[in-house]
Legacy VTK file of the C-alpha trace (Angstrom):
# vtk DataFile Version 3.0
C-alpha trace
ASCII
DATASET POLYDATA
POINTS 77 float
-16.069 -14.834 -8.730
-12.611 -12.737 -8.938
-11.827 -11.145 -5.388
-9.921 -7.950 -5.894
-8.771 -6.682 -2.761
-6.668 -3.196 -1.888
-6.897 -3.282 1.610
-7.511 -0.059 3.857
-5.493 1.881 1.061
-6.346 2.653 -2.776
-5.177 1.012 -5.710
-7.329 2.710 -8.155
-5.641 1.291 -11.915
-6.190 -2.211 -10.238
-10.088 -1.495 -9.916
-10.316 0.313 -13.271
-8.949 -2.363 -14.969
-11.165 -4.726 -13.408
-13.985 -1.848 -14.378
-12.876 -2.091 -18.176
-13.486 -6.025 -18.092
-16.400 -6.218 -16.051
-18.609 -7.434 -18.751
-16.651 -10.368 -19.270
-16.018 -11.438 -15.343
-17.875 -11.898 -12.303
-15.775 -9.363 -10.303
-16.017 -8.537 -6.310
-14.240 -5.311 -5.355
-12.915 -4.552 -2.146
-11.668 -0.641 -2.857
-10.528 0.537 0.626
-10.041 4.656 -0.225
-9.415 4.453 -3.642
-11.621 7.178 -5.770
-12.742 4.663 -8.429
-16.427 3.424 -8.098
-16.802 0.269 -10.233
-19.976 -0.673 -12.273
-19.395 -4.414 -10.372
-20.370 -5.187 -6.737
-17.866 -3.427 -4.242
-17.443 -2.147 -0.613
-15.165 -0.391 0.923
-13.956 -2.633 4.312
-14.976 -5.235 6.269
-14.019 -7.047 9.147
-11.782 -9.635 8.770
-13.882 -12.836 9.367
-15.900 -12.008 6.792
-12.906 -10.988 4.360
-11.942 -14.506 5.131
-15.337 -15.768 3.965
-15.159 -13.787 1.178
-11.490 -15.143 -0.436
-12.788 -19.025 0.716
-15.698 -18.483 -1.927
-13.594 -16.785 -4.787
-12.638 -18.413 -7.802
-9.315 -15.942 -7.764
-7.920 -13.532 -5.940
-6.299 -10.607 -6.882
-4.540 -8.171 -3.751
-2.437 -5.201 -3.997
0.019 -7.773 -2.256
0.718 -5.749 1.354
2.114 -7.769 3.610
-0.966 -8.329 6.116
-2.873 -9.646 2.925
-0.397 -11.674 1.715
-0.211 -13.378 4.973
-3.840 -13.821 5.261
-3.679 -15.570 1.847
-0.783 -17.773 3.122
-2.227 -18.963 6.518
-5.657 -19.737 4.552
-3.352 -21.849 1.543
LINES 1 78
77 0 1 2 3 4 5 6 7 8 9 10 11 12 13 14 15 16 17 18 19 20 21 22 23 24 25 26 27 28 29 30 31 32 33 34 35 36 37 38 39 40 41 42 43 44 45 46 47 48 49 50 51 52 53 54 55 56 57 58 59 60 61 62 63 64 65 66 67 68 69 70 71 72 73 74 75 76
């Protein structure tokens, strides 16, 4: 599964890119307040234990690389 995550913002070309190649991936969307609504399996937040959970059973992640992200990635290596 490919974990795309935006965070409490919107990064709506990430998730409609991800919506264009939905057929051939097994994509998770994480879509904060962006305006896109992707044929895939989304939500908007969650709390961050289960976010955690989450990027420990991807495949791949794929973030709109803010820093509070990017330094949940690092701590988890």
């Amino acid at each position: 599964m490919i974990f795309v995550v935006v965070s409490m913002g919107h990064f709506d070309a990430l998730i409609a890119e991800c919506a264009r190649l939905h057929s051939k991936y097994d994509f998770l969307g994480q879509l904060g307040s962006g305006t896109v609504v992707p044929p895939f399996r989304h939500f908007r937040t969650t709390e961050p234990d289960n976010l955690e959970a989450l990027i420990r059973d991807s495949e791949l992640v794929v973030s709109h690389a803010g820093p509070g992200m990017l330094s949940m990635l690092y701590r988890m290596k």
